[in-house]
C-alpha positions, 0 to 999 in steps of 0.5 A: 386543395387538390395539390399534393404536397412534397415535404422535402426530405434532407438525406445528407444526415450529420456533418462530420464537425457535428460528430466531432461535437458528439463525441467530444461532449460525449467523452467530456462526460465519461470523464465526469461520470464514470469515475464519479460512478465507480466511486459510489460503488466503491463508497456504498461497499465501505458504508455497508462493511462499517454498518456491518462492523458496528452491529458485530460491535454491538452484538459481541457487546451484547452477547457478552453481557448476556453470556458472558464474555467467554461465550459471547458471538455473532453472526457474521455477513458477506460484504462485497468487496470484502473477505468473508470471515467464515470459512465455510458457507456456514451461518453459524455464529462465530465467536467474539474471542480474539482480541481483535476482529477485521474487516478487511477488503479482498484481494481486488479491493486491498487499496481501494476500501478502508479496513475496519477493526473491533478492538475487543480489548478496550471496546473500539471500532476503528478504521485503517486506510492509507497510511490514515487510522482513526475513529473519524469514519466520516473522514474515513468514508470521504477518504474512499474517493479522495484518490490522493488524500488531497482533501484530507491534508488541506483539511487537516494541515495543523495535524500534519504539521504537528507529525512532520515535526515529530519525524523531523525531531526523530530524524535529528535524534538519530543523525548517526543512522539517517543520510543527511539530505534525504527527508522528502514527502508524499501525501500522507507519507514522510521518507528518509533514508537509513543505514543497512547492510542488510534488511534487519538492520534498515527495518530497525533504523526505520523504527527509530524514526516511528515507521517502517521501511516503505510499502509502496503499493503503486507505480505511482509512489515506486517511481516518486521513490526512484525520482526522489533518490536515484542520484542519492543512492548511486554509488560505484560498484568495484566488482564491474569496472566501477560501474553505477550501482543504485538501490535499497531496501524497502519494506517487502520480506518474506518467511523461510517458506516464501510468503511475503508481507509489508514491515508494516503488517499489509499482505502483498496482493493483485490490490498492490499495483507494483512492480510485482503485483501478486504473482511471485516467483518460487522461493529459492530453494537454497532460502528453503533448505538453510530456513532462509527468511529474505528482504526486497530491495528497489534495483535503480542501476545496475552495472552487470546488466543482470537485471536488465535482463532479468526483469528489468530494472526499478523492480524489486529483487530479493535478498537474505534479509542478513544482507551481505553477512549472508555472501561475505564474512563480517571482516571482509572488505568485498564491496556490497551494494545494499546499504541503506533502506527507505523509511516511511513514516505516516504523517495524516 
């Protein structure tokens, strides 16, 4: 026993295909886990903001019963990832007197958690999250990691089909407004397009169809919009040697003061991943000083190369909402290259 005995020791260390191995199985559940994270946080911020809306349900009910309906309240919590209802630090109770009471996500969550709102009118909580409302907050909380609603138009295809029946039955009602050809889909989303020299004139015609001029709130669906209708809206524009000009109005506008809005009632923030995101420009101060309200429209082609210069373009531009009655008189025949809007109507 008196040998001594050596272990010998393997120096070399890993060899570079075991690397490659590590990192590859690594990177495999990243992909996996990271996204599945990121979706519970985001399922336990919409979870809490439901509970939340449901006790101030309950306690304006309550309270209401007790104090009567003008003196009814409740108290108010902080929700991550959702905007305060308080204005102040305060913890004073806030009173269950307007008609409706909401629980909308901040700025960094606008398109990433539902929003719920307590109807004090007819007693209802609901819910508002991509194109999709309702009461169904099952539905509504699967919704918050169903990134494309693809889960929820397999599950609910008779539904879709019952509203994609009624867009085209409007559609064909109002032929005279709609361009023959132009119905196209996208998730939960039926579009078309209409006629309007101006932004006023497109939004109405988008109402007949039961929506509103589009709100697209990512790149994603701004460039579904410029793919589907490019070809559609491309026309020859007499003031640059008949070069190619595209483009339409969408649902974006703004006030005489330059605060901007959706026709669909959605505020425009760093949630909307856009071509213009949150941060905007300054409002002309021609709009300001004539009490100018003014509309946005998708730029496709355009032949002087302003845009391109400019901010490029399929980006959003903003005009008069009165289109061109704001430039030309009502009789004149100088060309103007905006003459129809995108309509988008919910089909979920």
């Amino acid at each position: 026993m008196g040998r001594n005995f050596q272990k010998k020791i393997n120096k070399d260390g890993f060899s570079l295909i075991e690397l490659v191995v590590v990192i590859a199985v690594l990177a495999i559940l990243s992909a996996v886990a990271i996204p599945s994270f990121f979706c519970f946080i985001r399922k336990a911020k919409a979870t809490a903001a439901l509970t939340s809306a449901k006790n101030i349900q309950k306690e304006c009910e309550i309270s209401a019963s007790l104090d009567g309906s003008n003196s009814s309240s409740f108290q108010p919590a902080n929700i991550s990832g959702y905007k305060s209802l308080l204005n102040s630090s305060s913890s004073e109770k806030i009173p269950c007197s307007n008609n409706s009471i909401t629980l909308e996500p901040d700025t960094n969550n606008a398109n990433l958690l539902p929003t719920f709102i307590y109807s004090l009118t007819n007693k209802e909580l609901t819910f508002s999250f991509r194109g999709i409302k309702g009461k169904d907050f099952k539905t509504c909380l699967a919704l918050v990691c169903d990134y494309d609603n693809a889960s929820y138009i397999s599950n609910n295809s008779s539904r879709i089909a019952a509203n994609r029946a009624n867009v085209l039955a409007s559609i064909e009602q109002n032929s005279n407004v709609v361009m023959d050809g132009s119905y196209s889909e996208r998730g939960c989303s039926a579009y078309a397009l209409v006629n309007g020299s101006s932004w006023d004139e497109a939004q109405k015609n988008a109402e007949k169809l039961g929506g509103n001029l589009t709100t697209p709130n990512n790149l994603d669906e701004n460039k579904f919009i410029i793919d589907e209708y490019t070809e559609k809206l491309t026309e020859r524009d007499s003031n640059w040697n008949n070069g190619e000009r595209a483009g339409a109005w969408i649902g974006l506008k703004s006030d005489a003061s330059g605060n901007l809005s959706f026709a669909n009632g959605e505020v425009l923030d760093k949630g909307f991943n856009s071509p213009y995101g949150g941060s905007q420009e300054n409002y002309p101060d021609e709009y300001k000083n004539n009490n100018v309200t003014s509309g946005f429209h998708i730029l496709i082609k355009d032949p002087s190369g302003h845009a391109q210069r400019h901010g490029g373009l399929n980006t959003w531009w903003r005009e008069p909402n009165t289109g061109r009655d704001y430039y030309f008189d009502k009789d004149s025949n100088d060309y103007w290259g905006y003459n129809y809007g995108i309509a988008e109507v919910p089909i979920c």
